[in-house]
C-alpha atoms as a printed R data frame, in Angstrom:
   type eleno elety resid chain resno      x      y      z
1  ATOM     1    CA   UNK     A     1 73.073 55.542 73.970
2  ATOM     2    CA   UNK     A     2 73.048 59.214 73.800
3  ATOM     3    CA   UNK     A     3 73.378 58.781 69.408
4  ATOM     4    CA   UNK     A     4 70.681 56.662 69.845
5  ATOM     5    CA   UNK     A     5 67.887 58.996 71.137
6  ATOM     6    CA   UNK     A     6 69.569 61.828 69.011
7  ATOM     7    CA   UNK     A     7 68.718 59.542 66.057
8  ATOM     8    CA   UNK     A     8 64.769 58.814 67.179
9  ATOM     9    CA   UNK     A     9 64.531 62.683 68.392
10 ATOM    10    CA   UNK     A    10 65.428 63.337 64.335
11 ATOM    11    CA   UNK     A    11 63.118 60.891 63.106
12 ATOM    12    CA   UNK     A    12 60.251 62.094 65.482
13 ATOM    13    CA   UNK     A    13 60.790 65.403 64.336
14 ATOM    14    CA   UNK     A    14 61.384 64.425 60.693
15 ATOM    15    CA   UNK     A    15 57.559 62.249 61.170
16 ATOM    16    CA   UNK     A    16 55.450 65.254 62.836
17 ATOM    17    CA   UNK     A    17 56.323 67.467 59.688
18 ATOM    18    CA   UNK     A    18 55.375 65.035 57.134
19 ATOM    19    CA   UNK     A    19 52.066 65.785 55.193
20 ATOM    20    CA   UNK     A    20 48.548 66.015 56.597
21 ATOM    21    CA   UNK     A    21 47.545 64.288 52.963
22 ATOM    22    CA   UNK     A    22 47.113 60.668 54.143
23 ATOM    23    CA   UNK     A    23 44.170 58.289 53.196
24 ATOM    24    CA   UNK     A    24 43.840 58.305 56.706
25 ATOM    25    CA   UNK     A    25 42.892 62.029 57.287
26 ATOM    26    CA   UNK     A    26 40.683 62.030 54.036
27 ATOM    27    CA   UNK     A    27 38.804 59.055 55.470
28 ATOM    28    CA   UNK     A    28 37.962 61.026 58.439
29 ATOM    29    CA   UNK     A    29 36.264 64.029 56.645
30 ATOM    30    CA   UNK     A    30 32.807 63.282 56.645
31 ATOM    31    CA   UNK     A    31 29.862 64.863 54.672
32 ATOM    32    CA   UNK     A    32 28.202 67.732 56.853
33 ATOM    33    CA   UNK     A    33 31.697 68.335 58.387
34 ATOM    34    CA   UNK     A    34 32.532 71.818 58.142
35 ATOM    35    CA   UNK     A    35 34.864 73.735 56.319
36 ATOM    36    CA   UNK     A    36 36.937 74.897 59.630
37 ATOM    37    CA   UNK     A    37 36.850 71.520 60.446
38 ATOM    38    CA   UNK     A    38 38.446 70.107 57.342
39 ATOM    39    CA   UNK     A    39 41.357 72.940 57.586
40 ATOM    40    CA   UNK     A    40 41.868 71.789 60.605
41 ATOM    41    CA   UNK     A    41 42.515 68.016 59.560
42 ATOM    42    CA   UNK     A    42 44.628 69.139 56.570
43 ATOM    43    CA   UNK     A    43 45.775 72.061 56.691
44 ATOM    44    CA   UNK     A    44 44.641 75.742 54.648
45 ATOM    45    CA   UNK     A    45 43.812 74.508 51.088
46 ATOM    46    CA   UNK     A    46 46.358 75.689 48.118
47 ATOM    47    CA   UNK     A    47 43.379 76.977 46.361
48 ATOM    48    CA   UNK     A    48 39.556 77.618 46.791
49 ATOM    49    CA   UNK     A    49 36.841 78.831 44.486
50 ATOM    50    CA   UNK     A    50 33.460 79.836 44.751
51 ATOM    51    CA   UNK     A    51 30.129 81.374 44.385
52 ATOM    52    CA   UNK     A    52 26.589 82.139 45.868
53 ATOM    53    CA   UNK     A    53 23.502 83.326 45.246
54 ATOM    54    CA   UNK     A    54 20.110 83.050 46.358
55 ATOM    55    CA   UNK     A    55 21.651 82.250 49.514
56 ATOM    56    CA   UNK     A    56 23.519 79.164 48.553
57 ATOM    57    CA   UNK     A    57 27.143 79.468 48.510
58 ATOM    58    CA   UNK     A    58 29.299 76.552 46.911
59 ATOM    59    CA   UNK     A    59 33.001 76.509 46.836
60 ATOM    60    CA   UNK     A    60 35.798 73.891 45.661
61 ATOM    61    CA   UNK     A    61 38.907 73.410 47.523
62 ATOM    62    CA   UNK     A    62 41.955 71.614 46.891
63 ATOM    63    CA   UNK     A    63 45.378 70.537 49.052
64 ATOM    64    CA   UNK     A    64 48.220 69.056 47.521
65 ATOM    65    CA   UNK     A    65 51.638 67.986 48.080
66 ATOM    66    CA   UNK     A    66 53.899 66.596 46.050
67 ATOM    67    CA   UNK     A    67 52.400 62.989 45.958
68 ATOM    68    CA   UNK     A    68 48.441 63.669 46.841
69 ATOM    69    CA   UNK     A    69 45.365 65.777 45.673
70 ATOM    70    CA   UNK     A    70 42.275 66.261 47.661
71 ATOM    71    CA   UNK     A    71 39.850 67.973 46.286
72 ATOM    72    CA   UNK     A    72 36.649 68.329 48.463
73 ATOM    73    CA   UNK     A    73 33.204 70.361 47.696
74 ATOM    74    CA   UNK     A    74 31.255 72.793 50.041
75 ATOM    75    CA   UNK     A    75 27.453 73.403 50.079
76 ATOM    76    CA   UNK     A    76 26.841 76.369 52.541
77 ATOM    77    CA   UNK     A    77 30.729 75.454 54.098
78 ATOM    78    CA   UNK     A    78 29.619 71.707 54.601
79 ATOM    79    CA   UNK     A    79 31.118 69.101 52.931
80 ATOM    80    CA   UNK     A    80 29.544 67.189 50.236
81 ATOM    81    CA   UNK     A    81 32.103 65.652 48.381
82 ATOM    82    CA   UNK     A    82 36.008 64.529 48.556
83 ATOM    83    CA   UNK     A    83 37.828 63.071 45.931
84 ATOM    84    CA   UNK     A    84 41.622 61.742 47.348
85 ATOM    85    CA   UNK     A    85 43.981 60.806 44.355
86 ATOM    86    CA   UNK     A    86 47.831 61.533 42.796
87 ATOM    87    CA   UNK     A    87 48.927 64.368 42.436
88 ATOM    88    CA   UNK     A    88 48.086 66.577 39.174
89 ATOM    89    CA   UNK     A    89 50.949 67.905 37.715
90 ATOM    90    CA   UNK     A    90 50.952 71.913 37.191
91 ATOM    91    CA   UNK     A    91 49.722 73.274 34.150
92 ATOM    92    CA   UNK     A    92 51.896 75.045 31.980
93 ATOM    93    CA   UNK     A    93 51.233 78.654 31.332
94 ATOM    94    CA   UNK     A    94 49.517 79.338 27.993
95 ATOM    95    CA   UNK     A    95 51.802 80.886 25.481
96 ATOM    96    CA   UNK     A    96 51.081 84.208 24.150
């Protein structure tokens, strides 16, 4: 008995670490959602870029793991778009 809930303590523990990339969590960003409130779903992104003038800011962020890529777009740090897909693989660095 005592293996036993040693064994579903690991696999709890093993399951509340596993990624925040699921279809499930992308399906639940929303556009108008805010960029705190997408870090919050999945996590701080792996990168971000971005840019404003006039007033308007814009910015691309991605998260990744080892299977999954989200990519999602910010107008004024609300979403506009998400794209949820595999996993780019890195780019090499250019050769000098």
């Amino acid at each position: 008995m005592r293996n036993l809930i040693l064994a579903a303590l690991l696999l709890f523990t093993l399951t509340a670490c596993g990624s925040k990339l699921t279809q499930e969590n992308v399906n639940q960003i929303r556009n108008g959602m805010s960029y705190a409130e997408v870090v919050k779903l999945l996590g701080e992104p792996v990168s971000s870029q971005g840019g404003s003038a006039f007033g308007i800011s814009t910015s691309t962020s991605v998260w990744r793991d080892d299977e999954h890529q989200v990519t999602v777009v910010f107008l004024n740090e609300k979403v506009v778009s998400k794209v949820f897909g595999k996993a780019q693989p890195a780019q090499p660095a250019p050769a000098k």
